[in-house]
N, C-alpha and C positions, 0 to 999 in steps of 0.2 A: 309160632302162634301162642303156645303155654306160657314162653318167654312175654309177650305182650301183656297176655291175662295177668301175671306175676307180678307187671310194672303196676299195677291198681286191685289192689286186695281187697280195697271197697265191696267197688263191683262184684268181686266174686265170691265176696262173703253173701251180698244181698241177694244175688244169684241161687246161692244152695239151697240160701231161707227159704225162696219162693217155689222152689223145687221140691223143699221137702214137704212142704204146708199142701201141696196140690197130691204129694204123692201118699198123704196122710188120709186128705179128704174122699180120694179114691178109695184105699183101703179101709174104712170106714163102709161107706156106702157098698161095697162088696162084702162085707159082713153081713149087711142088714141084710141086704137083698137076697142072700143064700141060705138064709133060715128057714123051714121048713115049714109050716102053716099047715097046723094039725085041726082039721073042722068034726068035730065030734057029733054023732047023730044027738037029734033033738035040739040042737043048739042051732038052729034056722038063725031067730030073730039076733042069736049073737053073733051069728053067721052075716047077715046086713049090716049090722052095726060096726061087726069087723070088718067090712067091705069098705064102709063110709070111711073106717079111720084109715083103713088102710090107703086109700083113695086121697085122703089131707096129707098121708103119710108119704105117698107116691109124690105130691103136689108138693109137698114140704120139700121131699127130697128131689122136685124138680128144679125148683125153687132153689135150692141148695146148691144146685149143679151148674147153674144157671148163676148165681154167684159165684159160685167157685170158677165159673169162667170167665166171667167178667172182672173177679179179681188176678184170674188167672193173667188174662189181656188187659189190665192195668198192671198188673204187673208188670207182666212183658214191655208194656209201651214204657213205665217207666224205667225199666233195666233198657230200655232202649234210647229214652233222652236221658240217663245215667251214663250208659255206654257212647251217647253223642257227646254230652258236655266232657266226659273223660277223655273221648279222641278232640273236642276241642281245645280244651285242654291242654294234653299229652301234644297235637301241632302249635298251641299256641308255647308250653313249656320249648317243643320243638327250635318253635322260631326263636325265642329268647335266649336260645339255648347258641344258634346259630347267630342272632345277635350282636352275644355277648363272645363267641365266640369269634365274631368276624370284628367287633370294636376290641375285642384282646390281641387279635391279630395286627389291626390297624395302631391300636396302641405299640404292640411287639415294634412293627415296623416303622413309626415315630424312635423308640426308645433307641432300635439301631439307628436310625436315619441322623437323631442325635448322637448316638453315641460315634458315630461315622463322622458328623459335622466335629463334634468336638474332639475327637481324633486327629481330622486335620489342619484345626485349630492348634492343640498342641503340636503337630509336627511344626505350623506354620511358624507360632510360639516358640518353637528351641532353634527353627530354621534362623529367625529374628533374633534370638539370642544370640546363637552362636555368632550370625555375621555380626552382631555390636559386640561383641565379645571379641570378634578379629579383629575387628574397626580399633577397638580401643588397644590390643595386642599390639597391632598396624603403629597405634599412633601414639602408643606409651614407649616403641622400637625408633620409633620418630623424633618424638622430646627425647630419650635418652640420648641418638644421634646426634641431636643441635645440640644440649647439653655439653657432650664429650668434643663438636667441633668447637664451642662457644671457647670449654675448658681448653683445647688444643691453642686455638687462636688466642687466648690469654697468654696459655703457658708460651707460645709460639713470640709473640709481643715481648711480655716480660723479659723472656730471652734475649730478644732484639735490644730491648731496653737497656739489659746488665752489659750487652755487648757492646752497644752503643757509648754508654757512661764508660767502660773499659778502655774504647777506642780515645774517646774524648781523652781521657785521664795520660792516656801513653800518648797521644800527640801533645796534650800540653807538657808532658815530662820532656819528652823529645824537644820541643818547639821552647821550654825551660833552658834545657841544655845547650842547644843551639844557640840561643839569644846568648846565654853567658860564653858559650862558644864564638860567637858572632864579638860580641864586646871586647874580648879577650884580641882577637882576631883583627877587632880596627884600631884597638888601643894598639894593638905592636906595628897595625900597618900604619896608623897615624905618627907614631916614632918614626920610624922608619921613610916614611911622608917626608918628614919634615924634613930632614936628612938629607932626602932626596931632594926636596923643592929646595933647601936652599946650594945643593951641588947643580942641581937643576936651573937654577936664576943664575948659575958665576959659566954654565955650559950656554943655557939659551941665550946671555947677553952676547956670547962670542958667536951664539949661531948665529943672532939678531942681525949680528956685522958682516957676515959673512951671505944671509941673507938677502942683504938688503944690496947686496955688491953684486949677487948673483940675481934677483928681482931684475932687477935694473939691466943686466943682461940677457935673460929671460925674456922682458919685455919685448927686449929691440930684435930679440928672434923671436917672438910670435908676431910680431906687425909686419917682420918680411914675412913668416910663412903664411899669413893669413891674407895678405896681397895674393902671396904666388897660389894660394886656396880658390881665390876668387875668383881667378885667372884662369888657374883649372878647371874649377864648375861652373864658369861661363861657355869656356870653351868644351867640354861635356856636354853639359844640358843644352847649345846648340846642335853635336853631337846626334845626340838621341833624339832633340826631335827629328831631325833628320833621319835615324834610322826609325824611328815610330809613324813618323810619314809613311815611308817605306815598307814598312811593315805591313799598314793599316791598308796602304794600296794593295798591297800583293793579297790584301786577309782576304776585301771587299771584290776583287778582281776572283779571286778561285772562289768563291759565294757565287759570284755572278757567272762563271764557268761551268762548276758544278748543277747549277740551275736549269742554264742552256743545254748543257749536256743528257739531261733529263726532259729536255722539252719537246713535244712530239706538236709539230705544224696541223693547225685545223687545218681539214679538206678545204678545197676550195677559198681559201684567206690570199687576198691580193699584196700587198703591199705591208711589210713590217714594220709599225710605228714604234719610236723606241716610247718606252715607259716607267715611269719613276715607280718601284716596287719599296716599299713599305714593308717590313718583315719587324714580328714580335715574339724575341727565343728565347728559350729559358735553358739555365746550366746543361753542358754537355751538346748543344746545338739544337734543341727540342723547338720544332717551329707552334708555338700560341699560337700566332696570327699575322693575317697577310693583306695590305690591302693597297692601293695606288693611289698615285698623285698624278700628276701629271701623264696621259697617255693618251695625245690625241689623234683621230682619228681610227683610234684601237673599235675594234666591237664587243659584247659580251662575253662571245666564245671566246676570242682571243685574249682577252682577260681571264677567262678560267682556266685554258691551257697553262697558262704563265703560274696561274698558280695551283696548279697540279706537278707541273713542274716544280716547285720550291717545296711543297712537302714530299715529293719523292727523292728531291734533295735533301732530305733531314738522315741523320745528321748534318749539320751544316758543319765548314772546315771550320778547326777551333784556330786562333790565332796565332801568331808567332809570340807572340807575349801575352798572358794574359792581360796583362794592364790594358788591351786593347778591347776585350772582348767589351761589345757593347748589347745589353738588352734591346734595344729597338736601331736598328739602322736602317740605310736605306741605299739601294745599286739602281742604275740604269740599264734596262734589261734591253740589249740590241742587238738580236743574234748574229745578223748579217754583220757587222761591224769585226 
């Protein structure tokens, strides 16, 4: 509380004032009033006239007391809208106080809020840096590399180049030498040619006779052996067809064995019609396909058996000569026979 009164020295200066002034007016009027009032005989009528004054004196000092209270309770009242406006005051200083302290606060908290924002600005700032900083590291590591392969494949070329004009240069020396080599080589064969071509003209005129003695003989035994040729590969090639008949029977006869031999009789089928089977094989005897000509009086089923029969015959027999084997042939299928 002292602490409070101490924050406004005003106040409690005008405070004492009012205190002492009333505590003055008291002792004052305790004075008067405790004097002794000495009335002497014969003195009546000063006696009365003492009484009157005393009596305005009473009034006076009622009158007085009576101020003094009413100054007393102006007082008061004003040490009391003194002491209101000061605790107005003193809350309003309060609130301004709490104000400024809550906008220093909210400022404090802007300042870090920036200072935090540009914080991670600059990290984000060196973040940025740094990767264009690698980037360019990255691709100054990159142009260096092309550079040095650029440099390599020149020097790589260049190379190729000197070795190339080297290779060039040693073939034409070589391919130099060789030509005068070569020249050297037909000039003495050309001597020597000659030499020969005309020992060569005095031999070939003699072989020319000797030739033309033996031609002439020559002849007249190639016209017998080419008769007795003719004779022979007539009588051959009748021969073989003969044996390729033969063959070709015996190939188409075990086809149409083989077949039969595989053929299992529909139930119930009357009468065996024979039938012209149509077969399409490929290398090795692989039966393509099967299909009929001529088979009258056959039925559907008895056409299927027949060719159930021919791919359970697959492989089919391979021939006695190849020269025989044919892609599509065709057998008369007629078991009972």
């Amino acid at each position: 509380m002292f602490a409070e009164v101490l924050k406004h020295p005003r106040a409690l200066l005008l405070s004492l004032g009012l205190h002492l002034v009333v505590i003055g007016l008291i002792l004052a009027n305790f004075q008067f009033s405790s004097q002794p009032q000495q009335i002497k005989t014969g003195q009546v009528a000063k006696t009365v006239q003492a009484e009157v004054v005393d009596q305005q004196q009473l009034d006076a000092r009622e009158e007085s007391k009576q101020q003094q209270a009413r100054e007393l309770e102006a007082a008061q009242q004003k040490k009391k809208e003194l002491e209101a406006r000061e605790l107005a005051e003193q809350k309003k200083a309060e609130a301004e106080k709490k104000r400024k302290q809550e906008a220093q606060r909210q400022a404090e908290l802007k300042r870090e809020k920036e200072a935090e924002e540009k914080l991670k600005q600059e990290e984000a700032r060196k973040i940025a840096e740094k990767r264009e900083a690698e980037q360019k590291r990255k691709a100054e590591e990159a142009r260096k590399a092309e550079q040095q392969r650029v440099a390599d494949e020149r020097r790589k070329a260049e190379e190729q180049r000197l070795a190339e004009e080297k290779r060039v240069a040693e073939e034409k020396r070589r391919a130099e030498e060789a030509r005068i080599a070569e020249e050297k080589r037909k000039a003495e064969e050309a001597r020597l040619a000659e030499e020969k071509r005309k020992a060569e003209e005095a031999r070939l005129a003699e072989e020319e006779r000797k030739r033309k003695e033996a031609e002439e003989r020559r002849l007249a035994e190639a016209e017998q052996k080419r008769k007795e040729a003719e004779l022979k590969a007539k009588l051959q090639a009748e021969e073989d067809q003969r044996r390729l008949a033969s063959l070709r029977d015996a190939y188409i006869l075990a086809i149409r064995q083989k077949v039969e031999r595989n053929w299992i009789k529909p139930a119930g089928s009357g009468k065996i019609p024979v039938c012209e089977v149509h077969v399409v094989q490929g290398p090795g005897g692989i039966i393509l396909d099967v299909t009929f000509g001529a088979c009258g009086g056959s039925t559907a089923t008895y056409r299927a058996s027949i060719e159930n029969a021919v791919y359970k015959a697959e492989p089919l027999p391979k021939p006695g000569d190849p020269a025989l084997f044919e892609r599509e042939l065709t057998f008369l299928f007629s078991p009972g026979e």
